[in-house]
LUMDRENVO-764665 format. One line per 5 residues: number of its first residue (from 1); for each residue x, z, y negated of C-alpha. Coordinates in steps of 0.5 Angstrom, whole numbers, always signed. Example, Ala and Ser with C-alpha at 12.3 -4.5 7.8 and 13.67 -1.06 7.14 Angstrom:
! residues 2
1) +25/+16/+9  +27/+14/+2
***
This chain:
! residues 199
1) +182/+169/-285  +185/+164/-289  +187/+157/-286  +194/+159/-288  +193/+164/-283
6) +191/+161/-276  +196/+160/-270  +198/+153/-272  +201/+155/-279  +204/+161/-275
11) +207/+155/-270  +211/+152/-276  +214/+158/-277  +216/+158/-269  +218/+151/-270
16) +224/+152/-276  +226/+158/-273  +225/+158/-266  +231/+162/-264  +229/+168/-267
21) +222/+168/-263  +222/+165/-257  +228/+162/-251  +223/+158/-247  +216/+155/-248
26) +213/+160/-243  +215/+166/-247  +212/+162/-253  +205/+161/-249  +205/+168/-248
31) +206/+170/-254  +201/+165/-255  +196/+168/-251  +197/+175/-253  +196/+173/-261
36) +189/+171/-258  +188/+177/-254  +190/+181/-260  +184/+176/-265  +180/+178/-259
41) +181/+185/-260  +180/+186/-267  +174/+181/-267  +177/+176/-271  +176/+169/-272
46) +180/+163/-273  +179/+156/-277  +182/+151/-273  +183/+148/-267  +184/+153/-262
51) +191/+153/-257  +188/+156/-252  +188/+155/-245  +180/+153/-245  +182/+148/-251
56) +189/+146/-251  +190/+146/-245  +183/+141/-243  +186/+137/-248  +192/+135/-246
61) +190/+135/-238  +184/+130/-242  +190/+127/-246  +196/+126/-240  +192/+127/-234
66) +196/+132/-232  +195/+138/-228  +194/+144/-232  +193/+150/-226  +199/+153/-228
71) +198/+153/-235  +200/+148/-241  +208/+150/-242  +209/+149/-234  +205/+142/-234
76) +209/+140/-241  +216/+143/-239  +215/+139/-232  +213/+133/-236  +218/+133/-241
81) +224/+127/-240  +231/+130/-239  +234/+127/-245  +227/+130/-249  +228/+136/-252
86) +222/+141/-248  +220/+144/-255  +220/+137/-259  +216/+134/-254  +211/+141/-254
91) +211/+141/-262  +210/+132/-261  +203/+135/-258  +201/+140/-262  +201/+135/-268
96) +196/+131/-265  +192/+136/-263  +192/+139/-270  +188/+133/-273  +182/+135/-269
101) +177/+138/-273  +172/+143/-270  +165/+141/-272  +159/+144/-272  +153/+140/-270
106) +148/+145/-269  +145/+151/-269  +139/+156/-266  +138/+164/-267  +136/+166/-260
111) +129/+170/-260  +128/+176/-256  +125/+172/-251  +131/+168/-250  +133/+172/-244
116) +140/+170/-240  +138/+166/-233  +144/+167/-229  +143/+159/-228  +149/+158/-231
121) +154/+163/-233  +154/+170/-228  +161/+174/-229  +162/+177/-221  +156/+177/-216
126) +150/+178/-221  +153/+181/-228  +149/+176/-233  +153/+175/-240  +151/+179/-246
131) +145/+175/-251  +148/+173/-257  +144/+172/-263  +146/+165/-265  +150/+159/-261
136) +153/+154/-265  +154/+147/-262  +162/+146/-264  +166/+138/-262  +173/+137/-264
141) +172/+131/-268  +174/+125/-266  +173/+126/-258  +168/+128/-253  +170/+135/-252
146) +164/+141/-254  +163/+147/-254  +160/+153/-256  +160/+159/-260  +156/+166/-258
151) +155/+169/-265  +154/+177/-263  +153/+182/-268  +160/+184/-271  +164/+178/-267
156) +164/+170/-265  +166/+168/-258  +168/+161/-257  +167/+159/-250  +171/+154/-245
161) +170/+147/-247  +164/+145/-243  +166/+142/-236  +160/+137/-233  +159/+138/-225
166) +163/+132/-224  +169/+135/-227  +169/+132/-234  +170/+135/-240  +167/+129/-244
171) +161/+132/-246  +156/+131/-251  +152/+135/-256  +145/+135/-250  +150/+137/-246
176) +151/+143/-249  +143/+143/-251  +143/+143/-243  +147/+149/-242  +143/+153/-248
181) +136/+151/-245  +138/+152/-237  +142/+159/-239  +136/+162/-245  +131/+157/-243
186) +131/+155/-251  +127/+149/-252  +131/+143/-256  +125/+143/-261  +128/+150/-262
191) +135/+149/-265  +138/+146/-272  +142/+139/-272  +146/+139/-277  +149/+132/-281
196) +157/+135/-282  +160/+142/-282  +166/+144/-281  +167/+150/-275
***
């Protein structure tokens, strides 16, 4: 997939003619969440900033330190001044947002010995997640906020933006080698730190 193609140049779109797309910004969020789901089906990959609820949405409640609990359109239209129009101030925000730039800052292939714990990822009472084969370290350049990349055989996941149990998404890479460590039993010696690439 070329840059050309991900949600953020499709957005411009919206933005010039947004009459033809949308009449609320909750529909744009929905649609918004349906592109990720039709990606996610197909097992495609974007370049990019993500406007997900698990990245977007943390960045804006990281940014304005509003609630998010009902989804970054409610928490935009109800913090939007009445003389604003709703869509200019989201599109304000999406411009800032996409200026940041997912960068990978580490690697490891996991063995067959790196195994899922359940220490800190279980779906339901006790279903552990699958084991990928790789796991990138990705932070969006030039904040605190990291999360990983699961790489499996024919997909890439990109997860939540790793939460501290303090609530703070401002993490940093050992934070992340933390989490890969407790969940796979990785050792740090076992991961490959890279200078500069982008994501």
């Amino acid at each position: 997939m070329t840059d050309a193609q991900n949600v953020l140049h499709w957005l411009d779109s919206v933005r010039v003619r947004r009459s033809m797309y949308i009449r609320t910004i909750s529909e744009l969020e929905t649609m918004v969440q349906g592109y990720y789901a039709a990606l996610d089906t197909h097992h495609i990959s974007e370049s990019g900033p993500q406007l997900t609820q698990g990245h977007f949405g943390v960045w804006l409640r990281e940014t304005t330190g509003w609630s998010l609990s009902a989804g970054w359109a409610y928490a935009i239209e109800h913090n939007t001044q009445s003389h604003v129009d709703v869509f200019d101030h989201f599109f304000s925000l999406v411009d800032q947002y996409r200026l940041l730039t997912p960068m990978i800052t580490a690697k490891v292939t996991l063995k067959p010995h790196h195994k899922p714990t359940g220490k800190r990822r279980k779906y339901g009472h006790d279903k552990l997640m699958d084991r990928p084969d790789e796991i990138l370290a990705v932070n969006y350049a030039p904040t605190s906020l990291n999360h990983l990349r699961h790489r499996y055989g024919d997909r890439s996941v990109d997860d939540w933006f790793l939460m501290l149990g303090n609530g703070s998404h401002e993490t940093s890479l050992s934070d992340l080698v933390y989490w890969v460590s407790e969940e796979f039993g990785v050792d740090q010696s076992e991961w490959n730190f890279i200078a500069e690439s982008t994501a």
